[in-house]
C-alpha positions as CSV (number, residue, x, y, z in Angstrom):
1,X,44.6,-56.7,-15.3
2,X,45.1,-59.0,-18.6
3,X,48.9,-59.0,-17.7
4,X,47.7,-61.2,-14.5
5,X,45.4,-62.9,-15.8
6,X,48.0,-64.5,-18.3
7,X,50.7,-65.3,-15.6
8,X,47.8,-66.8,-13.4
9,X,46.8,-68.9,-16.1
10,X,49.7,-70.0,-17.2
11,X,50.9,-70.7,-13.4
12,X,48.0,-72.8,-13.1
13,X,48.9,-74.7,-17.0
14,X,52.5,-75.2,-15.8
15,X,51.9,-79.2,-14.7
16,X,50.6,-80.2,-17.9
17,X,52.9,-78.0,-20.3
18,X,56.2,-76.3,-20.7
19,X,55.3,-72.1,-20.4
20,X,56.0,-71.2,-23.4
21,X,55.9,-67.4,-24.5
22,X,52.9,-66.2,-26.0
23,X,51.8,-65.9,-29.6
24,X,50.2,-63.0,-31.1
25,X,49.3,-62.0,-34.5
26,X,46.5,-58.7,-35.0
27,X,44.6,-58.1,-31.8
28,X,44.8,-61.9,-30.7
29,X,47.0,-63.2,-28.2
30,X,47.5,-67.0,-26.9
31,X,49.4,-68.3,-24.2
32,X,50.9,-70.8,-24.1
33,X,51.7,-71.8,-27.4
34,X,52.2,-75.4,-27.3
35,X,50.5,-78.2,-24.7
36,X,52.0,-81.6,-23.9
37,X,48.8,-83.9,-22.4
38,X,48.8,-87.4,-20.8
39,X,46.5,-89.7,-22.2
40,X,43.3,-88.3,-19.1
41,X,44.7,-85.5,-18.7
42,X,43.9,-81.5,-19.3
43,X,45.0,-78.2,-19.9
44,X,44.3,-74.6,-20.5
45,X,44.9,-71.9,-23.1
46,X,44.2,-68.1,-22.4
47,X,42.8,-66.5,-25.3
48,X,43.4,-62.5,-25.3
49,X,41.5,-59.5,-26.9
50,X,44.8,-56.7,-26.9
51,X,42.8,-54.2,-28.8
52,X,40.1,-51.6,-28.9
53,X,37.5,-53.2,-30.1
54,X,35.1,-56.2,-28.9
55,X,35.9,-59.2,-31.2
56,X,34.3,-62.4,-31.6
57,X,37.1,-65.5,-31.7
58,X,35.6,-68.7,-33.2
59,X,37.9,-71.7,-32.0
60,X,38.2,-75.1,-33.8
61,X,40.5,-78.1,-34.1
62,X,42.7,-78.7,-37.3
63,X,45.5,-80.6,-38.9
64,X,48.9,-79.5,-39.9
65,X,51.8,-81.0,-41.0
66,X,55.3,-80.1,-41.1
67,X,57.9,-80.6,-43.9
68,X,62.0,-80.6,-43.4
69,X,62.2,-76.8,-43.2
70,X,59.7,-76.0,-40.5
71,X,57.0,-74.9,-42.9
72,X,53.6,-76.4,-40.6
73,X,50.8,-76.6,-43.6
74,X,47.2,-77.6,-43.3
75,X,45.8,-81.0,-44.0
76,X,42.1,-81.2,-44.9
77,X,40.3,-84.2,-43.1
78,X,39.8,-86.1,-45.4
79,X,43.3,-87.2,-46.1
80,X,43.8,-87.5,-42.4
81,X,46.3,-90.4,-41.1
82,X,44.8,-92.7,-38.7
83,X,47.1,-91.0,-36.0
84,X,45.9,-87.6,-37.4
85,X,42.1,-89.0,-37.0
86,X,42.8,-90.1,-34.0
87,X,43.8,-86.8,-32.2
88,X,40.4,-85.1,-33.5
89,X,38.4,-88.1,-31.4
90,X,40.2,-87.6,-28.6
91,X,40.4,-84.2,-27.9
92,X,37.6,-82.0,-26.6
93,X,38.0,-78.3,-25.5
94,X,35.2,-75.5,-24.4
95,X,33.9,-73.3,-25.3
96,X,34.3,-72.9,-29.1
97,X,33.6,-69.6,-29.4
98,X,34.3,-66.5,-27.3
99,X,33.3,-62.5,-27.5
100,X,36.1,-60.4,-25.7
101,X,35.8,-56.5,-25.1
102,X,39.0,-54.4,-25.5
103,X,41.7,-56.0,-23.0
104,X,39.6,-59.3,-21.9
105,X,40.7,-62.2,-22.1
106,X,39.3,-66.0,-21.3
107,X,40.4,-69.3,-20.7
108,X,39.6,-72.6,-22.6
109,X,39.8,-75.9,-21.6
110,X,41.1,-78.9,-23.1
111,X,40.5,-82.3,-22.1
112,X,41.6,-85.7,-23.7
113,X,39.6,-88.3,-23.5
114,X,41.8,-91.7,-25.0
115,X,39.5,-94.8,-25.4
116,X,41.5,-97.9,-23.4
117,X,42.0,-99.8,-27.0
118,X,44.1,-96.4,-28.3
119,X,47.4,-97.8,-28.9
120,X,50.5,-95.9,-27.3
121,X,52.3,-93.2,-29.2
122,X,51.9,-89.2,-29.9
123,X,48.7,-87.9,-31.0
124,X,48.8,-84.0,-32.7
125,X,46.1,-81.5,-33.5
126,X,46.1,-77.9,-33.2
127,X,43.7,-75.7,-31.9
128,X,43.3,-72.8,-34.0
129,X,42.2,-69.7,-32.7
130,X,40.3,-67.3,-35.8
131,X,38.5,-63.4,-35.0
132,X,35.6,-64.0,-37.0
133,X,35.0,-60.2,-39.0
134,X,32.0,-57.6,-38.3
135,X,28.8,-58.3,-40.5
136,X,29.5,-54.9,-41.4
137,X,32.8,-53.7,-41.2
138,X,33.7,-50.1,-41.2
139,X,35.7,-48.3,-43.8
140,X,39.7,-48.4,-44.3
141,X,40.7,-44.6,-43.2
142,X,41.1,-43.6,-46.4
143,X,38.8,-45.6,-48.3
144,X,37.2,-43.5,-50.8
145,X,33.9,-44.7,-53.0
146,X,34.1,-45.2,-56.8
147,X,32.3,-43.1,-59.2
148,X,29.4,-45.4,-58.9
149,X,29.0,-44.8,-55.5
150,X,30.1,-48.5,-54.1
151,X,33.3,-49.1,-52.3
152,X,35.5,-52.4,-51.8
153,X,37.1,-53.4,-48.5
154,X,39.2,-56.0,-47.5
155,X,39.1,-57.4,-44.0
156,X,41.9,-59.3,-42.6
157,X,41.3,-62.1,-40.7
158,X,43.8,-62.9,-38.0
159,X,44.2,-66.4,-37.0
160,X,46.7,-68.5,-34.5
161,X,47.3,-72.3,-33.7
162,X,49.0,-74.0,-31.1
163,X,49.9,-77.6,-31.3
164,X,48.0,-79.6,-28.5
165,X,50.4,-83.0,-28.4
166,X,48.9,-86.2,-26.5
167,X,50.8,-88.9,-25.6
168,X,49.7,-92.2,-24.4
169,X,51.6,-94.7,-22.8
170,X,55.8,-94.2,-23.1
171,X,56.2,-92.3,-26.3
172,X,60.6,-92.9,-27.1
173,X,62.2,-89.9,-29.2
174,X,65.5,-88.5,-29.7
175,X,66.6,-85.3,-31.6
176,X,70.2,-84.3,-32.3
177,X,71.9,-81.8,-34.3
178,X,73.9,-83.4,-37.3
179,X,75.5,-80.4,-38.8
180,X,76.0,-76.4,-38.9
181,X,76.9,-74.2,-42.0
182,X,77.7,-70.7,-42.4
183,X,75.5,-69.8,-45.4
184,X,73.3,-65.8,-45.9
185,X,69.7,-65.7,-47.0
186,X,68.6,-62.6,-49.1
187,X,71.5,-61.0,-47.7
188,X,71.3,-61.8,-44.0
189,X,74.2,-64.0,-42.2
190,X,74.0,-66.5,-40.5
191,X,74.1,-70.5,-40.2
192,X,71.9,-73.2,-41.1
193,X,71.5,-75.8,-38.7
194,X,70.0,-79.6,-39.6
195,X,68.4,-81.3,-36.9
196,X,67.8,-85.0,-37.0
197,X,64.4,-86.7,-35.2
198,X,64.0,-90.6,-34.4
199,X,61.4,-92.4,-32.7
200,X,57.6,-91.8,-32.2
201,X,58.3,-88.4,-29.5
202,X,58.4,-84.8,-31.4
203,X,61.2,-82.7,-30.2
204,X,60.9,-79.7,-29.1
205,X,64.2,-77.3,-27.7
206,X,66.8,-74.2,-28.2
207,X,69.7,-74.0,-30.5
208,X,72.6,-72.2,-29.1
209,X,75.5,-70.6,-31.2
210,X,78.6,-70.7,-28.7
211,X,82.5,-69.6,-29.3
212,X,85.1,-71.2,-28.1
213,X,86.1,-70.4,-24.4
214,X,82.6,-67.9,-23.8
215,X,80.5,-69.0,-21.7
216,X,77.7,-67.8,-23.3
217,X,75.9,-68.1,-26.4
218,X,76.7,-65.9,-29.4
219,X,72.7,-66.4,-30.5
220,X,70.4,-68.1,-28.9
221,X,66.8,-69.5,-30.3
222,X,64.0,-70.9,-28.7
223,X,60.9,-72.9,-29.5
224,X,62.6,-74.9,-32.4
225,X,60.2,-78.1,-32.7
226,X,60.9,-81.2,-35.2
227,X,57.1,-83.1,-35.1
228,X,57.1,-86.9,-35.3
229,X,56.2,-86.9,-39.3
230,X,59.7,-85.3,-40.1
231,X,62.9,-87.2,-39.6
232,X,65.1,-84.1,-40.2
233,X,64.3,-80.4,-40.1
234,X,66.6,-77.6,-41.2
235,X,66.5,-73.9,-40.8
236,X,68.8,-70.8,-40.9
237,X,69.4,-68.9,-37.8
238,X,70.9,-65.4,-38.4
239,X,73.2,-63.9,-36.6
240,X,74.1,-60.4,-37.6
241,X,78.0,-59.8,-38.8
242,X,79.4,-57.9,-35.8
243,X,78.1,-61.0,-33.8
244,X,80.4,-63.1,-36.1
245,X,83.0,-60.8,-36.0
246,X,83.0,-60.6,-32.4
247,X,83.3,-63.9,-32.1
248,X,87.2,-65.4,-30.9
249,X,87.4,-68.7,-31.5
250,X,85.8,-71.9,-33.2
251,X,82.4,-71.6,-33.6
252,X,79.6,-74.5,-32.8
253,X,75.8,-75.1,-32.6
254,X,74.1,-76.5,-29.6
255,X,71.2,-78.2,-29.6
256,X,68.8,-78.7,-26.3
257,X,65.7,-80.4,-26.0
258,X,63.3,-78.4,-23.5
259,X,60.6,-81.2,-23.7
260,X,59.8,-82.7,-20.1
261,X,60.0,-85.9,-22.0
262,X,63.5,-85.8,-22.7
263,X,64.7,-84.6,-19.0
264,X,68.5,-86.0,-18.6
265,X,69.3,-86.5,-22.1
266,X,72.8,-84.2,-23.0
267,X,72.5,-81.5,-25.5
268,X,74.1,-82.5,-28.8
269,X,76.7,-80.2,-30.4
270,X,78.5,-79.7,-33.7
271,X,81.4,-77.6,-35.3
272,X,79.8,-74.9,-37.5
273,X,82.0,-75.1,-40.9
């Protein structure tokens, strides 16, 4: 029942966004995980209980930035660009808060609402989905009291959020990969890959590791964005050694943009060194 609920929803989401798989993290579950909107337009998220308990979700709009190695951190309101501001104003959703028993899930709606005198470019908040924990929270199996008689429990609180991108009037971007490195982090091999942004568009794509003469990819990775405050992004894709190995020929790194936005623009691609 949930699994069709999600594929309905997200058949009925596909106009406004690029499907995108879902993200999970706890009990929670979100599909999709990114929106594109048009300055009136709309869209929908699913929101999804996966566990065995009935959990209360509270749902709220934030800020986040991203720095040149993916990292997205929060940004408190206060020190808010005007673009930032912006996207807060504009954006409504409902509701903002949802109870799901075990295996229920629920839809919530996202509307933009752009005043005439907004000027053209890409506006970017990101909705952020948070359980909200049990007034009274039963014991860790396990969990024994101290000699007093009192006990201490620590609740995780699971939390995801999705990037909810408005553009208004024609937003221009490009994004192309500049260079590809072999290189291992804490022991693992692979190859780092820079890609380079321009323009007022984020980018959004898949980087593909191909050999020489195959067909297809050695790795591939999906869902690789570069947001409009970052001019270059790097990150390390591994690829395990038999891969490498396996491998005849030169290697190179593929990048392609899977944003509606840049539909006809050729993938960019480097030698890895």
């Amino acid at each position: 029942m949930l699994r069709r609920f999600l594929k309905a929803a997200a058949a009925a989401c596909c106009a406004a966004m690029v499907a995108e798989p879902a993200l999970a993290q706890g009990d929670l579950l979100v599909a999709p995980t990114r929106l594109v909107l048009p300055g009136g337009g709309g869209g929908e998220v699913v929101v999804s209980n996966t566990g065995d308990r009935t959990t209360t979700y509270r749902i709220s709009l934030v800020l986040r930035r991203m720095d040149r190695t993916g990292q997205i951190k929060p940004v408190d309101e206060q020190a808010a660009t005007p673009a930032e501001a912006a996207a807060l104003e504009i954006l409504n959703y409902a509701p903002r808060k949802v109870t799901l028993a075990p295996q229920q899930a629920q839809t919530v709606r996202i509307g933009v609402r752009a005043p005439p005198t907004l000027a053209p470019g890409e506006y970017r908040a990101h909705l952020l989905f948070r359980a909200v924990p049990d007034a009274v929270a039963p014991p860790a199996p396990g969990t024994a009291p101290a000699a007093d008689g009192m006990s201490i429990a620590l609740t995780p609180i699971y939390g995801v959020a999705i990037p909810v991108i408005v553009r208004i009037g024609e937003v221009a971007g490009e994004a192309r990969i500049v260079s590809a490195e072999r290189s291992a982090v804490d022991g693992q091999s692979g190859v780092t890959v820079t890609i380079a942004r321009t323009g007022a568009r984020s980018a959004y794509g898949s980087i593909d590791l191909m050999a020489a003469g195959q067909a297809k990819p050695v790795v591939t990775v999906k869902g690789i964005a570069a947001y409009a405050e970052v001019e270059e992004r790097s990150l390390f894709v591994p690829v395990p050694p038999e891969k490498l190995a396996g491998a005849k020929g030169a290697l190179s790194a593929r990048f392609v943009e899977n944003d509606a936005a840049a539909r006809g623009g050729a993938p960019s691609e480097v030698p890895v060194r």
